[in-house]
C-alpha positions, 0 to 999 in steps of 0.5 A: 863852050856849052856843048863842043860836039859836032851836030848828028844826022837824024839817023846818028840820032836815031841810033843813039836813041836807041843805045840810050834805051838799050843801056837803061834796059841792061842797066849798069850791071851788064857792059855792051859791047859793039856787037851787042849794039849792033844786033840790038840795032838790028833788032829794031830794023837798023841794018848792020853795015849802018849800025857799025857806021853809024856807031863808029861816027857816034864814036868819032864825034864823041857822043859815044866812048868805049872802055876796053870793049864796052861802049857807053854813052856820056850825059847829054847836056 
């Protein structure tokens, strides 16, 4: 099974893109929390209603996992 999670939407992968930015900015020093992504989000034009979905969809379908309040994102392969 060489990758066993479900496909994104572009706009899942418009996010996630901009997550993997965000977390290379901060680097592995500083933890992101949801709200953290999401005013990063908002910053780059994406509404928050959508960003908490999105995010929440990024979750579900394992393209994202959180530890305690941090989000962080798995290597892609």
């Amino acid at each position: 099974m060489a990758n066993s999670r479900r496909p994104i939407a572009p706009a899942e992968e418009d996010v996630l893109d901009h997550l993997e930015v965000y977390l290379e900015e901060l680097g592995d020093t500083d933890p992101v929390t949801r709200e953290m992504a999401i005013t990063y989000l908002a910053e780059q034009e994406i509404r928050p209603a959508d960003a908490r979905d999105i995010i929440e969809q990024l979750l579900l379908k394992g393209y994202l996992y959180e530890v305690g309040d941090d989000i962080r994102i798995p290597p892609r392969s």
